[in-house]
N, C-alpha and C positions, 0 to 999 in steps of 0.2 A: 596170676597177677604179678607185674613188676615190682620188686624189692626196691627200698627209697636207692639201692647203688646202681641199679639197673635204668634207673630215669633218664633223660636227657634234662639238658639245661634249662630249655625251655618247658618242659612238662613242670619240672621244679618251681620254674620261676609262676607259670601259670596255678601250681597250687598254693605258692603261695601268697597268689592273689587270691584267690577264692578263701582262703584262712583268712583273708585280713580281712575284704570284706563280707565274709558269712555268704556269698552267696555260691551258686553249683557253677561249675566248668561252662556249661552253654550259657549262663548269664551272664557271664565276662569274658568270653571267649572272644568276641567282637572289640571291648575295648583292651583286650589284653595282647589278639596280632597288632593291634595298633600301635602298643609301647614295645612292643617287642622290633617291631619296624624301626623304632625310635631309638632303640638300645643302640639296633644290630649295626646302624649307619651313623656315625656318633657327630659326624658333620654335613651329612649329603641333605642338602639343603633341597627341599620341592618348591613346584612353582609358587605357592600361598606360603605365606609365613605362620598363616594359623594351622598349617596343617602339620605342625611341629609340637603342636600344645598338646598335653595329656589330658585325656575328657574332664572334664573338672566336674561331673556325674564321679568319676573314681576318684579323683582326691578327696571328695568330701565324704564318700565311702571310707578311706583310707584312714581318713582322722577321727571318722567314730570308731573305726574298730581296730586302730594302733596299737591298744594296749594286751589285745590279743593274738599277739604275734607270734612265732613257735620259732624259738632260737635254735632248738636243732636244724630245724628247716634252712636257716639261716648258714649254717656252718656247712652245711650237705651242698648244697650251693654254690657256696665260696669253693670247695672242693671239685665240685664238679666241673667248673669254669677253668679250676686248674688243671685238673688233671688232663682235659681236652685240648687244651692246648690254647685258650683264649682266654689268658692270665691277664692281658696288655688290657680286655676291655672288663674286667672286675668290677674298674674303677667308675666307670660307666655306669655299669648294672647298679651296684649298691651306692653311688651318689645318686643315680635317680629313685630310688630306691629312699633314699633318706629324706631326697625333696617332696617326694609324693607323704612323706610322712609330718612333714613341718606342717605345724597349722599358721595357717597365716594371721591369724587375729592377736598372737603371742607372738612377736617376733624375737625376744629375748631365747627364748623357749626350742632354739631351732631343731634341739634334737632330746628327743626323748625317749622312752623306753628300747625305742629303735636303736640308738646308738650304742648302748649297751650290745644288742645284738651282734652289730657293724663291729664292735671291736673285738667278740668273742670268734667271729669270721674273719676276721683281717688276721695274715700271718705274723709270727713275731718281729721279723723285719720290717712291717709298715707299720708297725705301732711309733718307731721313732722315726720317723720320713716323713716328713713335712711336705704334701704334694699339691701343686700349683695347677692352676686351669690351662697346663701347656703340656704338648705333646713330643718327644715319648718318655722325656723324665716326668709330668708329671697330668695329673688330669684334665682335660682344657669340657670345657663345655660345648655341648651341642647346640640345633638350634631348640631341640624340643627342651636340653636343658635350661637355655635361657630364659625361652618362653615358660619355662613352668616355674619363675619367681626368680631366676639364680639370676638374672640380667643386670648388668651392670647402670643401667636405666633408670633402677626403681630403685633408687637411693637405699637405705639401711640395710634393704632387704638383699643387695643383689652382691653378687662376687666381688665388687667394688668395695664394697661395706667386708666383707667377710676375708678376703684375700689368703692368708693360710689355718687349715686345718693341720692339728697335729693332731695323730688319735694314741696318745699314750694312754689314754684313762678310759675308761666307759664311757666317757662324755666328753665330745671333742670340743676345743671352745676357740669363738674364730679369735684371730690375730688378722690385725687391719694392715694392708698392704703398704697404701699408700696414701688415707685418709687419714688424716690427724697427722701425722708423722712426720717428722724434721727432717729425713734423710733422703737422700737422693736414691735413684734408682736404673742403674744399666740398662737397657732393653736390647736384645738382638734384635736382628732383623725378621728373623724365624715368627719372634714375637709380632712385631710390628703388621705382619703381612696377616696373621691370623686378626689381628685388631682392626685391620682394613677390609675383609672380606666380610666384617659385621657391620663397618661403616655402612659400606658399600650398599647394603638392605637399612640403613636409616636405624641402624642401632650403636648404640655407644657401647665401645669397645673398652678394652680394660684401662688404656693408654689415650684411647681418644674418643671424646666425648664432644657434643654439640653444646654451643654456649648461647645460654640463651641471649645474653646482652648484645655479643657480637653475632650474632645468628650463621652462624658456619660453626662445622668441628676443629676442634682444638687439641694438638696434642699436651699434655698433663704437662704444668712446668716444671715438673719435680724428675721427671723423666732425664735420662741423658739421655742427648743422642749427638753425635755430627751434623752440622747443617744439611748436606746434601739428604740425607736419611727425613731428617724432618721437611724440606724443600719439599720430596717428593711424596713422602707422605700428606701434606699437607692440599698438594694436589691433585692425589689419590680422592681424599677425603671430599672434594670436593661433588663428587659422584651422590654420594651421600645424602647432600642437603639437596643436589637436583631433585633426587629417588625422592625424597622428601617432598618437596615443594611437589612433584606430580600426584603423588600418591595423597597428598592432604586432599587436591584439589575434587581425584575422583572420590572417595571417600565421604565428601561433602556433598560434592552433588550428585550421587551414586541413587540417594536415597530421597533426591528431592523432585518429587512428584512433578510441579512445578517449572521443573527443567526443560522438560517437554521429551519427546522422540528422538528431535535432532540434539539435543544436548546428552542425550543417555547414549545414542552413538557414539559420540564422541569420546563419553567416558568407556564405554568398550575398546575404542579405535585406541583409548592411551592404554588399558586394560591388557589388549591384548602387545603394546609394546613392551610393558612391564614385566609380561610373560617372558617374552624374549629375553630381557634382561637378566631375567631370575634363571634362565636356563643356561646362560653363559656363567652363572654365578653357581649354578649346581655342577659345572664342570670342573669350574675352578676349586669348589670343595673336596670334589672328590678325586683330585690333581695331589689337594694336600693331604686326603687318606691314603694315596697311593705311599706317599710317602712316609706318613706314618707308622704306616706296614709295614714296610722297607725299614724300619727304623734308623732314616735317614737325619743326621742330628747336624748336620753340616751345610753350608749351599754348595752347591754341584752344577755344570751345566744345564742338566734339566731341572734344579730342584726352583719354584716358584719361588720370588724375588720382587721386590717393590720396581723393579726396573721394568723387569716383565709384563708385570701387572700394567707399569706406564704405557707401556706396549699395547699390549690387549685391550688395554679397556680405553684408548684412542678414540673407537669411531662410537662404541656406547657413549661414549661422553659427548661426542656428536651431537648423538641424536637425543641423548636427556639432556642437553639444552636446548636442543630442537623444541622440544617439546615443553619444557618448561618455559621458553619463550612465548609459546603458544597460547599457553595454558595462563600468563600475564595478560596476553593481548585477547582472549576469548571471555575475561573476567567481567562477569553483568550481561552477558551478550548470548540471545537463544536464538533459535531458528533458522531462517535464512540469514539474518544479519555473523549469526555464531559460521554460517557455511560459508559468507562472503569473509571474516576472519582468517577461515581455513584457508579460501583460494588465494588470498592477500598473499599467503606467506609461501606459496609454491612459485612463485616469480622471483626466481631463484638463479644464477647459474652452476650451482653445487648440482652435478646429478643425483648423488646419493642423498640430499636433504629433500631435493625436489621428488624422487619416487618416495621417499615417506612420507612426507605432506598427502602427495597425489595418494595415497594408500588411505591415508585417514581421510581424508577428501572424497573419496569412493565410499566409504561407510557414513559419514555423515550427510553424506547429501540424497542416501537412498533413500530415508523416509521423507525429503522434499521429491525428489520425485516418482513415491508413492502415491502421496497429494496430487500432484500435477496429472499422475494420469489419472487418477480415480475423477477429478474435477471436470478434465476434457475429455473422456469418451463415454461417462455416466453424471456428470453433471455434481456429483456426489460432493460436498466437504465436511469432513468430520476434522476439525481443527479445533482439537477442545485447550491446546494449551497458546493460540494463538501463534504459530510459528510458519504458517503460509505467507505468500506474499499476500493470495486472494482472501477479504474481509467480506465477510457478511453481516448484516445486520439485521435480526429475526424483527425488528419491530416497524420496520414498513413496512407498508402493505401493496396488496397486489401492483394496484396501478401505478404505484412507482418505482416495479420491481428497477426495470433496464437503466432509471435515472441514480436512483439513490440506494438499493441492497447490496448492490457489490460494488467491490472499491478495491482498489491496490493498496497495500502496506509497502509503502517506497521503504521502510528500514530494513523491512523483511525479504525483497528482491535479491537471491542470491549475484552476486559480483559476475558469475559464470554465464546468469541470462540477462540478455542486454533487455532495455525497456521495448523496443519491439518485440522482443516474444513475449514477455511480461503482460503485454498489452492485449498480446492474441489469445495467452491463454486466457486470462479474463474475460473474453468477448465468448470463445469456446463454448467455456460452461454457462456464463451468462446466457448464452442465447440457445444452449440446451434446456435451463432451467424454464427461461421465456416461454420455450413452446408448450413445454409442459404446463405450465402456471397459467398463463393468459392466451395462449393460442389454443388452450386444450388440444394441443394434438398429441396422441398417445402412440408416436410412432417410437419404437424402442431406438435407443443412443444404436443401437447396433448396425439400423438401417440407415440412419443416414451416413456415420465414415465407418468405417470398418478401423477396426482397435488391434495396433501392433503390439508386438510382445511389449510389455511394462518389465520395467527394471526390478525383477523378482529378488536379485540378489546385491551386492554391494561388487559383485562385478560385473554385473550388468550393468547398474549405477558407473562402475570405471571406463567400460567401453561408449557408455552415450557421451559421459566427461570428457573424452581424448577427442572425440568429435563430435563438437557444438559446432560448428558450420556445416555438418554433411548429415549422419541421421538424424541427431535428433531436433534441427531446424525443418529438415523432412516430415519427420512427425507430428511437428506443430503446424507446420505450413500445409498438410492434409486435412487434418483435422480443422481446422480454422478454414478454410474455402469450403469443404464439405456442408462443413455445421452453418454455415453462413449464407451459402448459396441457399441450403433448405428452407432455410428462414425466410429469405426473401421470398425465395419461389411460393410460400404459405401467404403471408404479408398480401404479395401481390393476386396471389388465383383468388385466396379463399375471402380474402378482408380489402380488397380493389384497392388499394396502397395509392398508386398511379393516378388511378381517377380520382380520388379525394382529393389528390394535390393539384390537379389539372381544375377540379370545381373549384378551388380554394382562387385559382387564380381569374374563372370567370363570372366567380358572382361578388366573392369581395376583393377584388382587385380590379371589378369593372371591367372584367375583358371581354363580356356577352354584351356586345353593343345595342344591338338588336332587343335584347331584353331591359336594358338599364334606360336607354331611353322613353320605349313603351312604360316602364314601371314609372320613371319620371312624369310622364304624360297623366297616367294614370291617378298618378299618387299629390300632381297638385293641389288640387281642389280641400283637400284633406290637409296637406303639410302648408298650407298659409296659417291656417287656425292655427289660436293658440295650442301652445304644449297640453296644456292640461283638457283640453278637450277630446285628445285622440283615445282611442278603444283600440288596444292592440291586435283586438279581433277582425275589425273592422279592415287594417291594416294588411292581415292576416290572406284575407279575403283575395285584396288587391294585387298580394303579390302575384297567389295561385291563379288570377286574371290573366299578368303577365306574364307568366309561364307557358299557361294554354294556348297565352296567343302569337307567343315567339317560338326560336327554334330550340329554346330550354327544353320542351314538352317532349325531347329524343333524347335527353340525357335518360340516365339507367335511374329509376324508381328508388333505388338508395340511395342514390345522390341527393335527390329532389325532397326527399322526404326530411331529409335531416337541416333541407335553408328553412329558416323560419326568421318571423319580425321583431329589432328587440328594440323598445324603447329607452334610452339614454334617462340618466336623473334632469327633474326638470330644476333648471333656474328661473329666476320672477322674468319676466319681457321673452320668453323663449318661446318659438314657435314651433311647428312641426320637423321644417328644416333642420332646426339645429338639435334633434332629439330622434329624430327616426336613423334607425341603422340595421342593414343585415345580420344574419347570424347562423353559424354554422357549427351542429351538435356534433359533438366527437365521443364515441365511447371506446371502448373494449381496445385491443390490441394499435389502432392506429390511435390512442391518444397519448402511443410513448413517441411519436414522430411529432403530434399536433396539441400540444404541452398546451396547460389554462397561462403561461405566459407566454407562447406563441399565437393563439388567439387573440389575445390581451395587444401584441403588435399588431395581429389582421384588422382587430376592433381600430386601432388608432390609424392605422392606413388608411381604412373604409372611411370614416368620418371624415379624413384629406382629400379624398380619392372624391367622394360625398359633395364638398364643400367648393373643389374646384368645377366639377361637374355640374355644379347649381351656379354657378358662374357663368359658364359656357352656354346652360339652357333658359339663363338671364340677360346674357346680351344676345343669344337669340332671339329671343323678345323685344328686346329694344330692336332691334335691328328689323324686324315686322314691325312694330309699330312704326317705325318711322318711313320705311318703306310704303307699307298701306295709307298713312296719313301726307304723306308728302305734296301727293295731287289734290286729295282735299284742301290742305289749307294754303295754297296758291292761292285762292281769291283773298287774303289775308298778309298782304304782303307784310305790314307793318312786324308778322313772328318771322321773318324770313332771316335777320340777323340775331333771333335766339335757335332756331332749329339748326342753324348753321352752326351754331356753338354745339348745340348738343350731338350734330353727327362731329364733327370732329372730336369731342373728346368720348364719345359710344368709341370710335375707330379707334382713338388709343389706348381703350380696354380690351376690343377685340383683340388688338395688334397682342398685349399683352398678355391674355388669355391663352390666346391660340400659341402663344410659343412657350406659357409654362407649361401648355396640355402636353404640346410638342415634346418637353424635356422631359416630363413628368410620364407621357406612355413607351417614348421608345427611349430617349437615353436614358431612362432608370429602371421600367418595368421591365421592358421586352429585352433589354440586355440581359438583367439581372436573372430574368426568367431565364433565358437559353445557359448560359451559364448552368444554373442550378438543373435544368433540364439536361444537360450532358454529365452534369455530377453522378446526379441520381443512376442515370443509365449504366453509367460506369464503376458503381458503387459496390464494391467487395462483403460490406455487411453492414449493417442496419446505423453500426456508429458513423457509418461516412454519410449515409442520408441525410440521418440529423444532425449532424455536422452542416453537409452542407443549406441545408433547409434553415440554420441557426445564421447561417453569413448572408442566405438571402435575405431574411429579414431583416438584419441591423442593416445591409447595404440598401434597402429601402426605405428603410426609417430613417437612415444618415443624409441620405440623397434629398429624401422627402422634410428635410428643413426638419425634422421631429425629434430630432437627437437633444442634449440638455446642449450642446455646444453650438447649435442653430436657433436658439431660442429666440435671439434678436431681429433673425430676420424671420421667423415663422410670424411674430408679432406685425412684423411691417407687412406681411404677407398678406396677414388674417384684417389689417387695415386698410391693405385695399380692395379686400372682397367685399368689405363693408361699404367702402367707399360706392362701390358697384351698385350692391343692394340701393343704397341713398340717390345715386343717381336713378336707377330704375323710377323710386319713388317721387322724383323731384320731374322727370320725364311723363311719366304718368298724371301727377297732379298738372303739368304743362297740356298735355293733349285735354287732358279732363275739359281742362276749362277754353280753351281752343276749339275743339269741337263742340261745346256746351253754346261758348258764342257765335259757332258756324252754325251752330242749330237755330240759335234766334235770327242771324242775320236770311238765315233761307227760308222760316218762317213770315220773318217779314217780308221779305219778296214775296214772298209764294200770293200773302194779304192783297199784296200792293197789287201783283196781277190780275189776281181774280178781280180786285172791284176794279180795275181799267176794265176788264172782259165785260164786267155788268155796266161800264157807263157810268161809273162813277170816279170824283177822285181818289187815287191810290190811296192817299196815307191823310191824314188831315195834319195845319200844323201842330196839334200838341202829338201827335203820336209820332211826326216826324224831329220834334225837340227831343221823345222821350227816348228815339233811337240814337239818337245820337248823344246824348248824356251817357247810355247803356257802351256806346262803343268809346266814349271816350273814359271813363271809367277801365274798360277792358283796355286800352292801351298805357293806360297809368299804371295796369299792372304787371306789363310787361316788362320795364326796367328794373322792380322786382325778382321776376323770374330772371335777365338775364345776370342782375347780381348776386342772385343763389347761386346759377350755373358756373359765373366768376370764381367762387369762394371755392364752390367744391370743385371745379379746375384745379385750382389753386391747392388746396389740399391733397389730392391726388397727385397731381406734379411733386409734389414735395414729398409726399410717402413713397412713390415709385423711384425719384435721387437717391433718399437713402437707404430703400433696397439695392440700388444698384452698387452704391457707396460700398455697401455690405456685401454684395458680391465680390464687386473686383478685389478687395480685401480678404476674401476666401480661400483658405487653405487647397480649396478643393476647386481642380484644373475645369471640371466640368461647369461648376457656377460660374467662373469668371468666362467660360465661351458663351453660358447664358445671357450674361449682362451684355456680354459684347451684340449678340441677337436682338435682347430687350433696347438695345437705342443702338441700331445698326444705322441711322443715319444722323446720328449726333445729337438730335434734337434737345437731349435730356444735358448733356454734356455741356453742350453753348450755355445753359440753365444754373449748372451748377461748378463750379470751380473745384470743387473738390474730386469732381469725379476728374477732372483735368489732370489732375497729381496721381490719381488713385492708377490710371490709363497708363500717365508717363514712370511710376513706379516700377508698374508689372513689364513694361515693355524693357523696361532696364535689366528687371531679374530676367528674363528669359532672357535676353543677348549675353547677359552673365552667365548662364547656366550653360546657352551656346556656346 
């Protein structure tokens, strides 16, 4: 076994750790290479600052069992260090050595039983050498010694507070350097440069400390120096408060859950700049061990220098403003908004700021486009801290997944993707999620696009970055046609997309002529009764009549099956007319195209569509009857100047009719149809359908007078259909009684014949008084009739002016070509003066706009 002279310095210094804290060699073994790592490099600074700190498991070891310490041990040690030839770091050894023995809850108390030790180990010449934290006269600190309490930082406690030890006595007792003190103080340079390579890591130095009122380091006013020396120091120091300001910032948000993915990148991406910093800082310490060794006490060409250092640490200071700029401008800001941040600031023409942005820009954007792919080729979003652009929201429900579950977060849209991709990734996984959720179809994401590589790493994330217009628009622009095309292709085989839209337009848009007149025919008898008399069964009946017996009866059995009859709320005086309307059932995947507020427009179309068509199949009727009664009531001449009133103004409703039907089927519908019928054909994915299916409807509700901004003339509109209905009724009760006295006047002849046939007189004179009281009676009430027909002339002329008034005042080019149709030979015009102005207006603005 090794004699205590036979030891090495470290086997020494290792037992007498295990004395101090009672425990065996393998129990401290672990933190004992630790300090010994710490001795042996008395300033070689590692990447972490805590990894300079002595386990603080051993110092609190250290201070319960202090007082059993073994002072030979102590001097063998001291001896050993000497005689080996590493005298220079003693000071080292047994100052850490002292601090691991200070209890920190006594700070008066710094040295105890230990010190006693320390001075019977110190030789007789440093009992009277007063030795300073500076190198090679006198002891300077490490970082592990700082960190272990000595830092000039932590006020009472630190080197700052302490400044010289003298060990003449068993008990050293500190002398304050430059705290308290009235006197000034010289500093070399030697000095100054070791007080800035502490800056420099955000620690106050002996000489230069951060102030908290002015927030920057300040060198001590009590210091002397030259300006130039302080000049440059000063903006040395400056490095300092950057390291600072970064290092608060990840520090803070390192540990905030909160922050999200892309913010936790972020704080790696400053993380590992910090690295980099600290590793040009560990060269620079150990530049100044070199010299240490060298026991180099002078400056020299190569010896480190505040000048140098201004040199060197140039483009660090760069880039810790870089980054501390960043690190202002990212403040409150996650996700894609924190990534659109990033790329703000690489719009640069520095190349060397712009590849460090673009570096942290590559890190931070890789978990946004982790997202993006997991979303576009599995449909998948797991965004628990909110930082995609794509929002979900779990509480709709199915059937309005495509409307209302997903949505774009515009803050969140990185800077890098412009809104059309933004727009396709969301349709992407939307319309992945779609098929699965409401199309039930369980075809894997795999089959429909084939999934390129994803940006596994933060340079894979760099290479898609350099090229946003070549691959990875590529990528989306596959995925988005692929996922899209399937859709539809489903849509249309499996759920007849097409045909739904093609019935929509021949049952309530009236374009199965054949069938809407038959159901008209049908459905009279029934729609005169009052409203409240109909049975929607009944109704029901009728349609399926007119199905059977049109060429409806070849449309495909789901079409057919889903028109049904719905009756309108009833108002008092309403009849069937004004309450009967079609209606078409929509469920399952085509009712994200055919929305309860796209019905809600078919319903109000049909009702137009309805009410013009009972117009149409009203002066039809007029138009038989007076046809059919024409040659009857010729033996009647006396009606021949009221039938003359009623075809003429029958003809100026016809006229009317037939050219709103005219604007009303092809300039609005069958326009607006083809239109929307080359959309559809041409339509890349489901949002362009409904897209365009949303513009055909408002362009038919606009068209068709229905809008809140045609109110006024839908009103004049709905008055002269009424007008219509009144004359029908006013024509009707005219034939009524017309025929009623052609009945009597052919009865009586018929009388009068026979008894001439039998030889007798025709008529005697009371029956021939009583005929003619009966026919003058019926001519009395002919100026009646034709001053009803006057009145409602007259009222009809006058609704139909200011319809037209209301046209040519129309924003919209197609109404004013109506009106121009509706009194294409003036008539209405000579009538009314306003339409005169209304004419000479428009004709003005056009040769102006010519």
């Amino acid at each position: 076994m090794a004699t205590l002279d036979q030891k090495s310095p470290n086997v020494l210094l290792q037992s007498l750790c295990c004395r101090i804290t009672g425990k065996s060699e393998a129990e401290v073994a672990h933190q004992f290479q630790y300090a010994v790592r710490v001795i042996g490099s008395n300033y070689a600074p590692t990447i972490e600052r805590d990894e300079f700190l002595v386990s603080e498991k051993i110092k609190k070891e250290l201070l319960k069992q202090r007082r059993e310490a073994d002072a030979a041990l102590f001097s063998e040690l001291h001896r050993k260090l000497q005689t080996q030839g590493v005298l220079k770091h003693r000071w080292s050894v047994l100052y850490l050595l002292l601090s691991l023995s200070e209890d920190p809850r006594k700070p008066s108390s710094r040295v105890g039983n230990y010190g006693a030790l320390f001075a019977q180990a110190l030789p007789r010449d440093a009992h009277s050498t007063p030795f300073y934290c500076t190198r090679p006269q006198s002891l300077a600190l490490s970082y592990g010694e700082r960190s272990a309490g000595l830092s000039g930082s932590v006020g009472t406690s630190g080197i700052s507070s302490l400044g010289v030890y003298t060990l003449n006595g068993p008990t050293p007792t500190p002398q304050p350097l430059l705290a308290g003190s009235d006197f000034h103080v010289k500093v070399n340079e030697a000095a100054l440069v070791r007080d800035i390579l502490y800056v420099f890591q955000g620690i106050d130095g002996k000489f230069i400390k951060m102030s908290a009122q002015d927030n920057c380091y300040k060198i001590d006013s009590k210091v002397v120096l030259c300006k130039s020396l302080r000049d440059t120091s000063s903006r040395l120091a400056e490095l300092g408060w950057l390291h600072n300001k970064v290092r608060k910032y990840t520090d803070a948000r390192s540990l905030d859950r909160a922050f999200g993915l892309v913010g936790q990148s972020f704080c790696a991406s400053l993380h590992q700049e910090l690295k980099e910093y600290y590793r040009l800082l560990s060269v620079l310490h150990s530049q100044l061990q070199v010299e240490d060794d060298q026991g180099v006490t002078v400056c020299t060409e190569s010896s480190l220098t505040l000048r140098r250092l201004l040199v060197w640490m140039y483009d660090p200071k760069v880039r810790l403003k870089t980054l501390a700029a960043l690190v202002d401008f990212c403040q409150g800001r996650k996700g894609g908004e924190l990534a659109s941040a990033v790329h703000a600031y690489g719009k640069t023409g520095d190349p060397q700021m712009r590849a460090l942005v673009q570096h942290i820009l590559s890190l931070v954007s890789h978990p946004i486009l982790n997202f993006l792919y997991r979303w576009i080729y599995d449909g998948e979003l797991e965004d628990t801290y909110h930082e995609f652009f794509v929002a979900s929201d779990p509480n709709v429900k199915t059937d309005r997944l495509w409307h209302d579950k997903y949505s774009l977060r515009k803050s969140m849209i990185p800077s890098f993707i412009t809104m059309d991709q933004a727009r396709k990734v969301l349709l992407i996984g939307k319309s992945i999620n779609f098929l699965h959720q409401v199309c039930h179809d369980r075809t894997p994401p795999g089959k429909i696009t084939a999934a390129s590589k994803s940006a596994d790493t933060p340079k894979d994330a760099a290479e898609l970055l350099s090229d946003l217009e070549g691959a990875f628009q590529e990528k989306i622009d596959a995925a988005y046609f692929d996922t899209s095309k399937y859709l539809l292709d489903v849509l249309n085989r499996n759920y007849l997309l097409l045909e739904h839209l093609q019935a929509m337009r021949r049952y309530l848009l009236l374009g199965q002529g054949d069938f809407i007149r038959h159901l008209m025919d049908l459905l009279k008898p029934e729609l005169v009764r009052p409203a409240t008399t109909l049975y929607q069964h009944n109704l029901t009946g009728i349609l399926e009549t007119a199905v059977r017996a049109t060429n409806a009866q070849y449309d495909n059995a789901e079409i057919l099956k889903r028109l049904d009859v719905r009756l309108l709320e009833v108002s008092p005086g309403d009849t069937g007319w004004d309450v009967f309307s079609l209606d078409y059932h929509v469920d399952g995947p085509i009712s994200t195209v055919f929305t309860r507020e796209c019905m809600g427009h078919y319903l109000r179309v049909f009702n137009f569509l309805w009410r013009a068509k009972r117009m149409e199949y009203t002066l039809t009727d007029i138009w038989k009857g007076q046809m059919c009664n024409a040659k009857l009531l010729k033996t009647m001449p006396e009606l021949s100047g009221v039938l003359h009133q009623c075809h003429i103004l029958a003809s100026e409703m016809v006229h009317f009719i037939h050219q709103m039907q005219y604007y009303i089927t092809f300039e609005v519908l069958e326009c607006s149809w083809d239109e929307l019928w080359n959309k559809v054909r041409q339509a890349q994915d489901l949002d362009h359908i409904i897209a365009a299916h949303e513009v055909f409807l408002d362009t038919i509700i606009s068209r068709c007078l229905l809008d809140n901004n045609s109110r006024s003339l839908l009103n004049q509109l709905r008055a002269i259909f009424d007008q219509i209905i009144e004359f029908q009724s006013a024509q009707d009760s005219l034939y009524r009684s017309a025929l009623e006295e052609l009945s009597l006047r052919l009865q009586y002849e018929e009388k009068k014949r026979q008894r001439e046939e039998e030889g007798q007189w025709g008529v005697t004179a009371e029956q021939e008084a009583e005929e003619k009281k009966r026919i003058q009676e019926f001519r009395e009430t002919i100026p009646k009739m034709r001053s009803q027909l006057r009145i409602l002339t007259h009222f009809y002329q006058s609704i139909v002016q200011q319809f037209l008034v209301l046209l040519m005042t129309s924003s919209d080019e197609s109404l004013r070509f109506l009106s121009f149709r509706l009194d294409f030979n003036e008539h209405y015009r000579a009538r009314e003066p306003r339409l005169r102005a209304s004419i000479g207006a428009t004709r003005g603005r056009q040769l102006s706009n010519i």
